[in-house]
mmCIF entry with sequence, helices, sheets and N, C-alpha, C, O atoms, coordinates in Angstrom:
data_MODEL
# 
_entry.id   MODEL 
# 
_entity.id                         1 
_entity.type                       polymer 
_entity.pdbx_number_of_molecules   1 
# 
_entity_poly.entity_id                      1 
_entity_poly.type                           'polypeptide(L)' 
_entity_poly.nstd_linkage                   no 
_entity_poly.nstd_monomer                   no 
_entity_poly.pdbx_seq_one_letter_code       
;(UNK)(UNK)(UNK)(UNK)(UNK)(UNK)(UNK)(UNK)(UNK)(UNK)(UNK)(UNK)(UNK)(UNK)(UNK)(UNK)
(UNK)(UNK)(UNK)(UNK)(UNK)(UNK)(UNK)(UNK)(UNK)(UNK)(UNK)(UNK)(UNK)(UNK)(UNK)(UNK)
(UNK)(UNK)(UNK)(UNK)(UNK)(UNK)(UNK)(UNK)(UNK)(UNK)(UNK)(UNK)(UNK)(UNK)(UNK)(UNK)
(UNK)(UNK)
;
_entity_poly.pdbx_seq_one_letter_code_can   XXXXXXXXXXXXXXXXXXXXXXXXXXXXXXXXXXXXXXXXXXXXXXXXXX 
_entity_poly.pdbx_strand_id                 A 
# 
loop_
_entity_poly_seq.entity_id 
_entity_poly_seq.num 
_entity_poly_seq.mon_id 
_entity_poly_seq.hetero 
1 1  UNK n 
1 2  UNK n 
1 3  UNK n 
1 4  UNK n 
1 5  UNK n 
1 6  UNK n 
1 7  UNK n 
1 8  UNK n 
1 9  UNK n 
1 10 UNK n 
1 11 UNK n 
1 12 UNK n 
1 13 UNK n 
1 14 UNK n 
1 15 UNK n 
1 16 UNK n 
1 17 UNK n 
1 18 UNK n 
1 19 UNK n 
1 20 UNK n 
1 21 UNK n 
1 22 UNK n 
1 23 UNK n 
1 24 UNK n 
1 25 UNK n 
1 26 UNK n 
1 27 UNK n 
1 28 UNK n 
1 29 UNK n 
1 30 UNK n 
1 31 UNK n 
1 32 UNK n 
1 33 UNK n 
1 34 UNK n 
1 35 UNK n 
1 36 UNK n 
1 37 UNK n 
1 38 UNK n 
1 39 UNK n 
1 40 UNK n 
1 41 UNK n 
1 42 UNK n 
1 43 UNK n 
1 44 UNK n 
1 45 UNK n 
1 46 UNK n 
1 47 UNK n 
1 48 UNK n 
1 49 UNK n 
1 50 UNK n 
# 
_struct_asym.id          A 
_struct_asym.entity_id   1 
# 
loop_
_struct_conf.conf_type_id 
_struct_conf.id 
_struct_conf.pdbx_PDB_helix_id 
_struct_conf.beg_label_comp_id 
_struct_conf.beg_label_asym_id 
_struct_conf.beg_label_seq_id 
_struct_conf.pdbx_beg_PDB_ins_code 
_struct_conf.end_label_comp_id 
_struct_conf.end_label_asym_id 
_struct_conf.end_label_seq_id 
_struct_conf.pdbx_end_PDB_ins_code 
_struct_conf.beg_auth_comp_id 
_struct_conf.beg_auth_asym_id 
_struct_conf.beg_auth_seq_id 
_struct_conf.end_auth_comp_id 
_struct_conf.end_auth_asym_id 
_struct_conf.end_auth_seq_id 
_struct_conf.pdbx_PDB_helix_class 
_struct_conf.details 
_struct_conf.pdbx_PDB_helix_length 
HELX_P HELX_P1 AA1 UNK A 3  ? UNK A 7  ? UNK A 3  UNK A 7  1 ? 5  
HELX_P HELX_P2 AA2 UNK A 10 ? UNK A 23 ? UNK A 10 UNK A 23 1 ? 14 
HELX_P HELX_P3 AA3 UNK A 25 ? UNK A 28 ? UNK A 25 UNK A 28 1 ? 4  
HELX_P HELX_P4 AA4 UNK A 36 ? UNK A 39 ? UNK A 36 UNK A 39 1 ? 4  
# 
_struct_conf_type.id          HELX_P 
_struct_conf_type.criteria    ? 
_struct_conf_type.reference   ? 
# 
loop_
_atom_site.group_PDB 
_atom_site.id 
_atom_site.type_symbol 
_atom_site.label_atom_id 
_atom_site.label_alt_id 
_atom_site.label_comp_id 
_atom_site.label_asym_id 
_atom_site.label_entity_id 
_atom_site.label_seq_id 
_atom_site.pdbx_PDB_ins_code 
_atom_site.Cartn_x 
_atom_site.Cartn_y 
_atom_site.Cartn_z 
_atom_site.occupancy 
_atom_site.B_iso_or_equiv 
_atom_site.pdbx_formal_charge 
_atom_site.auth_seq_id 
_atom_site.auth_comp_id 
_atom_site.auth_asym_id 
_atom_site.auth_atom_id 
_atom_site.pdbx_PDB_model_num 
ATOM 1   N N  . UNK A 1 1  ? 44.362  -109.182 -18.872 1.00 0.00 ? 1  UNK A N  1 
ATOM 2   C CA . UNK A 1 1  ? 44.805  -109.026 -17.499 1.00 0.00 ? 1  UNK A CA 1 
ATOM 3   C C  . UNK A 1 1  ? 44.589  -107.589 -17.007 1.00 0.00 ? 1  UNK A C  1 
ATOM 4   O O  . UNK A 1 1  ? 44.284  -107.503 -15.818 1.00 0.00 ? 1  UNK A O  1 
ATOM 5   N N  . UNK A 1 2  ? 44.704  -106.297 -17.787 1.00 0.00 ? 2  UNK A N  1 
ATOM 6   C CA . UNK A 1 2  ? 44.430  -105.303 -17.607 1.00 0.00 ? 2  UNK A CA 1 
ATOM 7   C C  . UNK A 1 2  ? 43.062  -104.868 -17.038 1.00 0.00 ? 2  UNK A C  1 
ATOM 8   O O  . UNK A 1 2  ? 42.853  -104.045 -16.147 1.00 0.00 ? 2  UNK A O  1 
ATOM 9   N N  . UNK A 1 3  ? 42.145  -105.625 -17.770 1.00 0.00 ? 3  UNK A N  1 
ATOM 10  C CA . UNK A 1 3  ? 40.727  -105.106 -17.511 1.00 0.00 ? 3  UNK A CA 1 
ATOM 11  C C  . UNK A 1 3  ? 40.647  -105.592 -15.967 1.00 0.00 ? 3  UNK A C  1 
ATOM 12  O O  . UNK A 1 3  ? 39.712  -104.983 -15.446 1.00 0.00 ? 3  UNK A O  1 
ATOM 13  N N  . UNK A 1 4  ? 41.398  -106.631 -14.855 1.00 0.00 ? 4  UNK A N  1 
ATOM 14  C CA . UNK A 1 4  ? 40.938  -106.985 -13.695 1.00 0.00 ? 4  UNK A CA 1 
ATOM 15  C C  . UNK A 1 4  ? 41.243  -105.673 -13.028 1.00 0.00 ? 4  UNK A C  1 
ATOM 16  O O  . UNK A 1 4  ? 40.600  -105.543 -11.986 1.00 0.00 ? 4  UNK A O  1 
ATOM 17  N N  . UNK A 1 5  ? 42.115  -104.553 -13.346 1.00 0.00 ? 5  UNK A N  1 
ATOM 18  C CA . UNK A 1 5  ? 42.553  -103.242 -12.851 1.00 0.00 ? 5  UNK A CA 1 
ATOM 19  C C  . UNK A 1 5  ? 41.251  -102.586 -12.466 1.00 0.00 ? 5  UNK A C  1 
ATOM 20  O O  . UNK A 1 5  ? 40.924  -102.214 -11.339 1.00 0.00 ? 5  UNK A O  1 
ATOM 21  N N  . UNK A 1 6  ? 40.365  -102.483 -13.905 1.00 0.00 ? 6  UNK A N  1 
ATOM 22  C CA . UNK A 1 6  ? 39.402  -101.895 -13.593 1.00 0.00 ? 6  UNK A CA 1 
ATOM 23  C C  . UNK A 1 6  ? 38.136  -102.322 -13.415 1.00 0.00 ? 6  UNK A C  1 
ATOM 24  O O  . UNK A 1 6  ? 37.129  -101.615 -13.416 1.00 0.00 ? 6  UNK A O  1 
ATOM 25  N N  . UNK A 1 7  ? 38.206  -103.614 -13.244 1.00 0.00 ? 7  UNK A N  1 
ATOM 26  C CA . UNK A 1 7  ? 36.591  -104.234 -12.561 1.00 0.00 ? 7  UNK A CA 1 
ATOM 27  C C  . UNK A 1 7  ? 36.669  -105.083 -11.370 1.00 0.00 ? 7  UNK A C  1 
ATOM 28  O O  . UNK A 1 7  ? 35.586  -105.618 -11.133 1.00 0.00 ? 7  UNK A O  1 
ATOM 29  N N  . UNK A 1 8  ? 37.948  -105.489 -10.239 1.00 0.00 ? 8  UNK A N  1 
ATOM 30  C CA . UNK A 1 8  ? 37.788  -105.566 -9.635  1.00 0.00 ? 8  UNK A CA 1 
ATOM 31  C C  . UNK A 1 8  ? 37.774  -104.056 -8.775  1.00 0.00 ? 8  UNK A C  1 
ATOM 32  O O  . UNK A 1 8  ? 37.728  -104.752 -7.760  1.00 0.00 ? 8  UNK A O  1 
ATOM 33  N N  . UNK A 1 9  ? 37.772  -103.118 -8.419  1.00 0.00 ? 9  UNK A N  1 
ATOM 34  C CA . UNK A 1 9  ? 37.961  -102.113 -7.708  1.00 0.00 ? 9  UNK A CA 1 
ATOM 35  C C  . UNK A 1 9  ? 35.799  -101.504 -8.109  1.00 0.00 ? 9  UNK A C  1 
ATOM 36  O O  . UNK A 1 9  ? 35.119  -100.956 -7.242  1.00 0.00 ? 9  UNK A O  1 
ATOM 37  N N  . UNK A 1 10 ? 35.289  -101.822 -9.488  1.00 0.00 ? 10 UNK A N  1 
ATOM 38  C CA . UNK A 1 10 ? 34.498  -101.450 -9.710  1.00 0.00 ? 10 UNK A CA 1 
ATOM 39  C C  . UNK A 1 10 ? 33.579  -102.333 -8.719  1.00 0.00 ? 10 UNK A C  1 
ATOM 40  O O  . UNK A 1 10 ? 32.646  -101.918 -8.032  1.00 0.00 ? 10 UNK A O  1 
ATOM 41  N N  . UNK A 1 11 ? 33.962  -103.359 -8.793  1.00 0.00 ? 11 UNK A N  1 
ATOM 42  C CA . UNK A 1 11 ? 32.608  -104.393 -8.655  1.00 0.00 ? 11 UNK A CA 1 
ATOM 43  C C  . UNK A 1 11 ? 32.590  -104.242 -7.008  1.00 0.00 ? 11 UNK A C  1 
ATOM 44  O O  . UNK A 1 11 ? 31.544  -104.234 -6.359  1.00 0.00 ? 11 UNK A O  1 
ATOM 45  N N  . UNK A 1 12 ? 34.228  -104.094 -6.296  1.00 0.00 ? 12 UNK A N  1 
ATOM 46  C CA . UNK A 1 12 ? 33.781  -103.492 -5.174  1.00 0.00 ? 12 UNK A CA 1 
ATOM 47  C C  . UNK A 1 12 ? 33.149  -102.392 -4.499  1.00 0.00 ? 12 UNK A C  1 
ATOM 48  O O  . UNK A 1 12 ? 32.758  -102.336 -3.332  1.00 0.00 ? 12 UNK A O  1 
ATOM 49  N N  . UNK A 1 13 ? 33.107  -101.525 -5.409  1.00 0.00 ? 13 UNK A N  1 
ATOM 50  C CA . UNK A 1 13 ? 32.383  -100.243 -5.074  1.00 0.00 ? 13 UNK A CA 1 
ATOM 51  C C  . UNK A 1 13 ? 30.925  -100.712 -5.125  1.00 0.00 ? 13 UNK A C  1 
ATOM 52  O O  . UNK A 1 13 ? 30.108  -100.305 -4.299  1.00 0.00 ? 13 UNK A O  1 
ATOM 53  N N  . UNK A 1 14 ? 30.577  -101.651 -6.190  1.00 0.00 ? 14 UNK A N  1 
ATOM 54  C CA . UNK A 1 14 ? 29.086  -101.995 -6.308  1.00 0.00 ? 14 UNK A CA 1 
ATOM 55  C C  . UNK A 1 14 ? 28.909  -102.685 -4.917  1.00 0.00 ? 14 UNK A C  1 
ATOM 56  O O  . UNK A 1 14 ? 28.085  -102.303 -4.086  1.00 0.00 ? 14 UNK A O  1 
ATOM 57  N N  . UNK A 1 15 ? 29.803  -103.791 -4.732  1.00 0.00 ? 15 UNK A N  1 
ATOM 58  C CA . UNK A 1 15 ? 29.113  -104.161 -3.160  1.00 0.00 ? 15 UNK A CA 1 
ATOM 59  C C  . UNK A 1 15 ? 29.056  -103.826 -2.221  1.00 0.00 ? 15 UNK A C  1 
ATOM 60  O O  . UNK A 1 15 ? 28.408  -104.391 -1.339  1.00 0.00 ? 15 UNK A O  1 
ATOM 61  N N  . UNK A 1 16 ? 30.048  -102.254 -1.999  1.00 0.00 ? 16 UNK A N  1 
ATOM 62  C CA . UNK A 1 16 ? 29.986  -101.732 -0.758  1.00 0.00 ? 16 UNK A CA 1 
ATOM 63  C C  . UNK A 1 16 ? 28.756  -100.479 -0.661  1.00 0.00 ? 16 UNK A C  1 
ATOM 64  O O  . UNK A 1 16 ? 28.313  -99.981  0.374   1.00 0.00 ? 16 UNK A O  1 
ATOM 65  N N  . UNK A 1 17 ? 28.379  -100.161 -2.047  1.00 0.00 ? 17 UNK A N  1 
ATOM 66  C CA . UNK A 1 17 ? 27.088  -99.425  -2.251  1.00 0.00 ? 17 UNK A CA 1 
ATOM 67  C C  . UNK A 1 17 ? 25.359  -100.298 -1.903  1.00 0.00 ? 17 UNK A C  1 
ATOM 68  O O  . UNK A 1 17 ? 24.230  -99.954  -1.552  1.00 0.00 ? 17 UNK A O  1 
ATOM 69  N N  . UNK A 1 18 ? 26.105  -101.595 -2.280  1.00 0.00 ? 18 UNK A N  1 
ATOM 70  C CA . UNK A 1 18 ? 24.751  -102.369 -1.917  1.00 0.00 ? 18 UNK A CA 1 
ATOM 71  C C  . UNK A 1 18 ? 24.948  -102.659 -0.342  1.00 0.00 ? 18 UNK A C  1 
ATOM 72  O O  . UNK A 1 18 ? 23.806  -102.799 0.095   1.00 0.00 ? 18 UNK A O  1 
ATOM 73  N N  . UNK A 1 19 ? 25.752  -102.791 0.571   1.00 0.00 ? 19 UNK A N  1 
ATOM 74  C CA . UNK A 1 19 ? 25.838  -103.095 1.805   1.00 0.00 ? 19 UNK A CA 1 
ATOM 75  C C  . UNK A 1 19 ? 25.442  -101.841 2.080   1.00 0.00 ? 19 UNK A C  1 
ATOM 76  O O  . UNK A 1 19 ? 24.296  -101.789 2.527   1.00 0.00 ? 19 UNK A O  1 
ATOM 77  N N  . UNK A 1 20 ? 26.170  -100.492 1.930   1.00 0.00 ? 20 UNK A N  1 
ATOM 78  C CA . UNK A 1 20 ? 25.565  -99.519  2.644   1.00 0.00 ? 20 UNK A CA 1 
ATOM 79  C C  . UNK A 1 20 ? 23.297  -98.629  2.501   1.00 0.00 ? 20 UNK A C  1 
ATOM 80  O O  . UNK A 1 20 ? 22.598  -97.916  3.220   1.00 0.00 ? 20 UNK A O  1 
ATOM 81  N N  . UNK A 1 21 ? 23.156  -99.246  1.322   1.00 0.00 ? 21 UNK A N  1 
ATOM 82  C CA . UNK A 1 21 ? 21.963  -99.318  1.000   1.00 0.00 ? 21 UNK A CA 1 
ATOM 83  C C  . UNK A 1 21 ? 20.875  -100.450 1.722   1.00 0.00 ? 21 UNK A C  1 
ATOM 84  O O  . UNK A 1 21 ? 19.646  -100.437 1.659   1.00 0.00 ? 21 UNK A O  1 
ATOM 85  N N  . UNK A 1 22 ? 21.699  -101.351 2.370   1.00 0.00 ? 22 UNK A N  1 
ATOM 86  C CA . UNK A 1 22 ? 21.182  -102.540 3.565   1.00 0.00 ? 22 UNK A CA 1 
ATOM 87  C C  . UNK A 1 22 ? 21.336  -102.233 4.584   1.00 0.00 ? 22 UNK A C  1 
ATOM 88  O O  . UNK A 1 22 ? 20.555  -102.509 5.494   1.00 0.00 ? 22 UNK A O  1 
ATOM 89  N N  . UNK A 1 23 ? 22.198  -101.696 4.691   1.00 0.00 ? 23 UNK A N  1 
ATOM 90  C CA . UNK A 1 23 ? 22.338  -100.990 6.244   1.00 0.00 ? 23 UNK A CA 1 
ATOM 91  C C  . UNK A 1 23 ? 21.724  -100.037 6.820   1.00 0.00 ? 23 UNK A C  1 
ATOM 92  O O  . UNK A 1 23 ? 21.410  -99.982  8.009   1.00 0.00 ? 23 UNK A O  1 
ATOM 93  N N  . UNK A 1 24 ? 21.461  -98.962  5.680   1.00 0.00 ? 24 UNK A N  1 
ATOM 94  C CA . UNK A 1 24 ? 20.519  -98.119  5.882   1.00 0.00 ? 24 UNK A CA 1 
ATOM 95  C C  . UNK A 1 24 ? 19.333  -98.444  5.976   1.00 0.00 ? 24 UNK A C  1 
ATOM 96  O O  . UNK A 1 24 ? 18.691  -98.042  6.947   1.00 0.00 ? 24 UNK A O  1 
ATOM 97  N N  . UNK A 1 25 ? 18.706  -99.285  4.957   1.00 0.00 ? 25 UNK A N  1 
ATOM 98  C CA . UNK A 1 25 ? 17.394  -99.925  5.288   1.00 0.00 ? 25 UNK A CA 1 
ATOM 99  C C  . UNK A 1 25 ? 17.121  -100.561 6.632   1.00 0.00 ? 25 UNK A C  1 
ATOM 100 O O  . UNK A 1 25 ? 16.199  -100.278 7.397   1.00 0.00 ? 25 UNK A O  1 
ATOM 101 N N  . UNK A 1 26 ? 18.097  -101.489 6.800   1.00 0.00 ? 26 UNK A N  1 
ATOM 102 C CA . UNK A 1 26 ? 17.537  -101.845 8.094   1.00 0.00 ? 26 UNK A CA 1 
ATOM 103 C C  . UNK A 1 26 ? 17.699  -100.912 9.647   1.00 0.00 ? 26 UNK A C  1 
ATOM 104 O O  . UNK A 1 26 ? 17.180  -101.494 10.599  1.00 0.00 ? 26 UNK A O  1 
ATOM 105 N N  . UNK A 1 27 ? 18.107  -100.071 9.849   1.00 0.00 ? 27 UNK A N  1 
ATOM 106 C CA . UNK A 1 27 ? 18.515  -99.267  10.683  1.00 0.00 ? 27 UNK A CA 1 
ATOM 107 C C  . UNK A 1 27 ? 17.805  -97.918  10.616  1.00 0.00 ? 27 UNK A C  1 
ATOM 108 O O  . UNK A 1 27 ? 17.811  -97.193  11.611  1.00 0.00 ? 27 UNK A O  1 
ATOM 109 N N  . UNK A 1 28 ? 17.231  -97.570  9.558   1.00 0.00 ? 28 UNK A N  1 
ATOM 110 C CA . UNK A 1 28 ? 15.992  -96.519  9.416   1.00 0.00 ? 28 UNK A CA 1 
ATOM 111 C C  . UNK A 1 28 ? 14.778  -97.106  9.882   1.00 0.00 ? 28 UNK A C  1 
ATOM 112 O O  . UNK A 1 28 ? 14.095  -96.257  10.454  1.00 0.00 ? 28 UNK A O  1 
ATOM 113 N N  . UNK A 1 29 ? 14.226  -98.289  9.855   1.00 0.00 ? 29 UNK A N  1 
ATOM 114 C CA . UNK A 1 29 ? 13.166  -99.504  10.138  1.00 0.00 ? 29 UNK A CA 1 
ATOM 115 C C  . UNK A 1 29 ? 12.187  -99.252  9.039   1.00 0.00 ? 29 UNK A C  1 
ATOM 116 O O  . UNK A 1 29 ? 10.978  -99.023  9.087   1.00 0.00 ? 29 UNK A O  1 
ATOM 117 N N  . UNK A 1 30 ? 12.835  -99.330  8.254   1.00 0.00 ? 30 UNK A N  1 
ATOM 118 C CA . UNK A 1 30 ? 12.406  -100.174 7.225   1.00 0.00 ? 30 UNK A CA 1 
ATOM 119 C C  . UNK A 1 30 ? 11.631  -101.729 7.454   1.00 0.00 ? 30 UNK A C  1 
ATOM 120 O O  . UNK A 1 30 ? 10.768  -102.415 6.906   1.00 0.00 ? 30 UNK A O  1 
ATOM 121 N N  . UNK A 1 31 ? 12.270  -101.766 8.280   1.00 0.00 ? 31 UNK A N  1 
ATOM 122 C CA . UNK A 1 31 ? 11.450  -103.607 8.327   1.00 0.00 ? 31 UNK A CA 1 
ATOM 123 C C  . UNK A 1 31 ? 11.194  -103.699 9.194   1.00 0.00 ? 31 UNK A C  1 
ATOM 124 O O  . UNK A 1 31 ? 11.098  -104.841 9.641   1.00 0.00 ? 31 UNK A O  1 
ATOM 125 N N  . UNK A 1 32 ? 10.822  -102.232 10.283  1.00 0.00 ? 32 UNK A N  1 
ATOM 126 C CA . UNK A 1 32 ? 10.190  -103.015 11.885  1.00 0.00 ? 32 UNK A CA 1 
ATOM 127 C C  . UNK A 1 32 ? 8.912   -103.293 11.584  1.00 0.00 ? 32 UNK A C  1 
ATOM 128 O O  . UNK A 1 32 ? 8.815   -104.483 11.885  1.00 0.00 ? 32 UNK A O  1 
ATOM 129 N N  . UNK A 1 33 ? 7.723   -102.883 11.119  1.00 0.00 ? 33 UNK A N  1 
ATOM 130 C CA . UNK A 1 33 ? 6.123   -104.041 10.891  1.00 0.00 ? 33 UNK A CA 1 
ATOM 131 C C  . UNK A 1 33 ? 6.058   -104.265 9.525   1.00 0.00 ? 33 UNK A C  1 
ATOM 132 O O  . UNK A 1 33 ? 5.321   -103.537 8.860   1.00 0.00 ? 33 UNK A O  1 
ATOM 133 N N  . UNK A 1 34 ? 6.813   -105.300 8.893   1.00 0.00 ? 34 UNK A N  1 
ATOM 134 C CA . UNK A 1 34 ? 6.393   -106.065 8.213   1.00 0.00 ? 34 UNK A CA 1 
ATOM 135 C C  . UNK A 1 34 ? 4.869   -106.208 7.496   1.00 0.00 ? 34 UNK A C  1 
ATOM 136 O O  . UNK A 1 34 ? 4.514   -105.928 6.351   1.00 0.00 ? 34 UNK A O  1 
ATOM 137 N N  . UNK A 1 35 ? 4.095   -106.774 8.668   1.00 0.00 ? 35 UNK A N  1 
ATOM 138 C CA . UNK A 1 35 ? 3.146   -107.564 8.772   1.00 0.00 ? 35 UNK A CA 1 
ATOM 139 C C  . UNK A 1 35 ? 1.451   -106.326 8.530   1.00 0.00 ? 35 UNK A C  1 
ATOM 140 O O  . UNK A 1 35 ? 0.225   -106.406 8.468   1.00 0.00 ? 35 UNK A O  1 
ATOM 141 N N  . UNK A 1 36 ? 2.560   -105.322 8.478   1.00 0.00 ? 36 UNK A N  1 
ATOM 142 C CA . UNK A 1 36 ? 1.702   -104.305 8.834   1.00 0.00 ? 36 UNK A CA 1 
ATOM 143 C C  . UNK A 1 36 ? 1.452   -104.202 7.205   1.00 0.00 ? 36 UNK A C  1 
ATOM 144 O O  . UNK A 1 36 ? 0.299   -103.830 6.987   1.00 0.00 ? 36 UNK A O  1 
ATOM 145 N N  . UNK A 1 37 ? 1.888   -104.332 6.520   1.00 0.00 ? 37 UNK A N  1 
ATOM 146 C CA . UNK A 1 37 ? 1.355   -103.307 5.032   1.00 0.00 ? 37 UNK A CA 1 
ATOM 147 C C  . UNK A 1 37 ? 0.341   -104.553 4.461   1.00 0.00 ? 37 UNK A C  1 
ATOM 148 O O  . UNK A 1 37 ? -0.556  -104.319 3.651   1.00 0.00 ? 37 UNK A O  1 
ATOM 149 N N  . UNK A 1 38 ? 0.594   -105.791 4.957   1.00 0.00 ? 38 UNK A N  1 
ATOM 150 C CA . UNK A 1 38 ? 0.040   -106.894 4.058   1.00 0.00 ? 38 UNK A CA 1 
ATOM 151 C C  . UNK A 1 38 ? -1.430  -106.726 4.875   1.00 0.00 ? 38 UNK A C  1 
ATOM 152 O O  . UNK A 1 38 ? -2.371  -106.741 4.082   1.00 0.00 ? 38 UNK A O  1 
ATOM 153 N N  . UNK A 1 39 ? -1.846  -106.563 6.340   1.00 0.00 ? 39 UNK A N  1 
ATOM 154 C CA . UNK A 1 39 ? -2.945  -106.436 6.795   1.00 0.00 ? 39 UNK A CA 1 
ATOM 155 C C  . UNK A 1 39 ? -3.877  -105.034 6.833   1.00 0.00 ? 39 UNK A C  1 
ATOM 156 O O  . UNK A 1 39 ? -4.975  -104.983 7.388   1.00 0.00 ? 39 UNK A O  1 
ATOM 157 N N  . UNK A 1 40 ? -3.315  -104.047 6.225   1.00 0.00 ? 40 UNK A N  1 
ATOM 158 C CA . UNK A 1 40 ? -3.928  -103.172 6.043   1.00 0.00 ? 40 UNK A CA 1 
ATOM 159 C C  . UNK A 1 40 ? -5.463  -103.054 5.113   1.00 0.00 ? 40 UNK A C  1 
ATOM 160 O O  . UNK A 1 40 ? -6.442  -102.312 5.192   1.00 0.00 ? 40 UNK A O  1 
ATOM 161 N N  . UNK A 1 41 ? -5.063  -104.234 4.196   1.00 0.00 ? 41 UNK A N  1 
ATOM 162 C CA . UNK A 1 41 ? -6.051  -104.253 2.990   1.00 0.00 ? 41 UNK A CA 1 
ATOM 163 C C  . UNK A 1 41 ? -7.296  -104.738 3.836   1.00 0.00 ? 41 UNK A C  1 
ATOM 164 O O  . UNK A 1 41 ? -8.496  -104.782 3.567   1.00 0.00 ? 41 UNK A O  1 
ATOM 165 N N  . UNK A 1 42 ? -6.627  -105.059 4.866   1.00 0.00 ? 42 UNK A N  1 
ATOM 166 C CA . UNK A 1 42 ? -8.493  -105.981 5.606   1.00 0.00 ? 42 UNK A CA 1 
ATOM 167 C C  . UNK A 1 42 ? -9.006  -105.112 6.388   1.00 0.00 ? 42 UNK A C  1 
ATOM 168 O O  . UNK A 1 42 ? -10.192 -105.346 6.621   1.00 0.00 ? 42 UNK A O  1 
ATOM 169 N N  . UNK A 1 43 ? -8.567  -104.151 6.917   1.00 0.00 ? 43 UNK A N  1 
ATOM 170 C CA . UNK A 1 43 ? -9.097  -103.311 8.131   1.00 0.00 ? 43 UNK A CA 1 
ATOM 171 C C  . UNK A 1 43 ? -9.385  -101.591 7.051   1.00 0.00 ? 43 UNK A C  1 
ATOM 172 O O  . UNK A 1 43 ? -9.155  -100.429 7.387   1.00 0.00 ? 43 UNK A O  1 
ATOM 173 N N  . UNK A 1 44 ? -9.842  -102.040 5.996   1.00 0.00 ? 44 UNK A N  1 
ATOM 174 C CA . UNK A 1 44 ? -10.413 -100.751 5.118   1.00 0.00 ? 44 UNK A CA 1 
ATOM 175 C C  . UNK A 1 44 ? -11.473 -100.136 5.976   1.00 0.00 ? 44 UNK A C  1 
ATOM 176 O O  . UNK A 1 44 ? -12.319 -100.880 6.472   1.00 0.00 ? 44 UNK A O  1 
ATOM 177 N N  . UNK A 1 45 ? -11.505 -98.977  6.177   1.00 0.00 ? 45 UNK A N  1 
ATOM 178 C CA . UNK A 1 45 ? -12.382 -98.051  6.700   1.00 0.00 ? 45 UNK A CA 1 
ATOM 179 C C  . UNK A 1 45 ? -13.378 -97.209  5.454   1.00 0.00 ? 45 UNK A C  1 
ATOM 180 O O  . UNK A 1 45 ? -13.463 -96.006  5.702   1.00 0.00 ? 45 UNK A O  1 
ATOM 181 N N  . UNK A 1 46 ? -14.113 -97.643  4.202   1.00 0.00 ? 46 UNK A N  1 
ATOM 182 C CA . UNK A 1 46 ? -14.406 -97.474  3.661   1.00 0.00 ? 46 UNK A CA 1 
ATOM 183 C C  . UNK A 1 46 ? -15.954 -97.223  3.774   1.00 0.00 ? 46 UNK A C  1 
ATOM 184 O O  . UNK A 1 46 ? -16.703 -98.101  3.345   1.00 0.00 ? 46 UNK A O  1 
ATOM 185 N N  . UNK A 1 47 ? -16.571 -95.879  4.420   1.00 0.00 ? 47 UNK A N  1 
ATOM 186 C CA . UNK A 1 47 ? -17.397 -95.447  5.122   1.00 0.00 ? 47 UNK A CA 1 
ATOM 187 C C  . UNK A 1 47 ? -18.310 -94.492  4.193   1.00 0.00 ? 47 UNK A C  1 
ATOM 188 O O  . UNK A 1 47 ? -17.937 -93.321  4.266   1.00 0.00 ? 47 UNK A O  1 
ATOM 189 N N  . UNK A 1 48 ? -19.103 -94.640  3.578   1.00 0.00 ? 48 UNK A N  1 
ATOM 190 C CA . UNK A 1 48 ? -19.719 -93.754  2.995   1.00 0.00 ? 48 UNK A CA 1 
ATOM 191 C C  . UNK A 1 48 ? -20.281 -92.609  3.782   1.00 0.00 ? 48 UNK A C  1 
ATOM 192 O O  . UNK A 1 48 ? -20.879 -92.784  4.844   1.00 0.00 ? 48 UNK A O  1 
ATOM 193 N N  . UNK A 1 49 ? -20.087 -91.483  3.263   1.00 0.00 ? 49 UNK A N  1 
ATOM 194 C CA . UNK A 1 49 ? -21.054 -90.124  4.395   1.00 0.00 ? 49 UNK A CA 1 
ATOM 195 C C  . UNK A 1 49 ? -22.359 -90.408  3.299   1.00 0.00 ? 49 UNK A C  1 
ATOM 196 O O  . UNK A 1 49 ? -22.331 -91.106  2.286   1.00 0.00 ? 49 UNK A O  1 
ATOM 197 N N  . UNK A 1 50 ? -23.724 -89.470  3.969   1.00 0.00 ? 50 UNK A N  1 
ATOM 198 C CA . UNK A 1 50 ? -24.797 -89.576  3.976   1.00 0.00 ? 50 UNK A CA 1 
ATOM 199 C C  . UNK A 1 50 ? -25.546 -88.034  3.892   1.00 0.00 ? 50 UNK A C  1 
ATOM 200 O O  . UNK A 1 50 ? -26.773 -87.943  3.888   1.00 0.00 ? 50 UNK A O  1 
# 
């Protein structure tokens, strides 16, 4: 019964570290273009000089 002393208070710190690590991500934009890193590989500018 003792150990719930010290792992519920722990395990909340873990989820309020993972919420604030989501929050930040999404609010820095982190995820405003998506779409952007997966289409990069096609529009290579791979130009030899001469």
């Amino acid at each position: 019964m003792e150990i719930l002393y010290l792992l519920l208070p722990l395990s909340l710190a873990i989820v309020a570290m993972i919420g604030a690590v989501l929050w930040w991500a999404v609010f820095s934009g982190q995820y405003d273009d998506a779409e952007q890193a997966g289409l990069s590989i096609l529009h290579d500018d791979d130009h030899t000089v001469s």
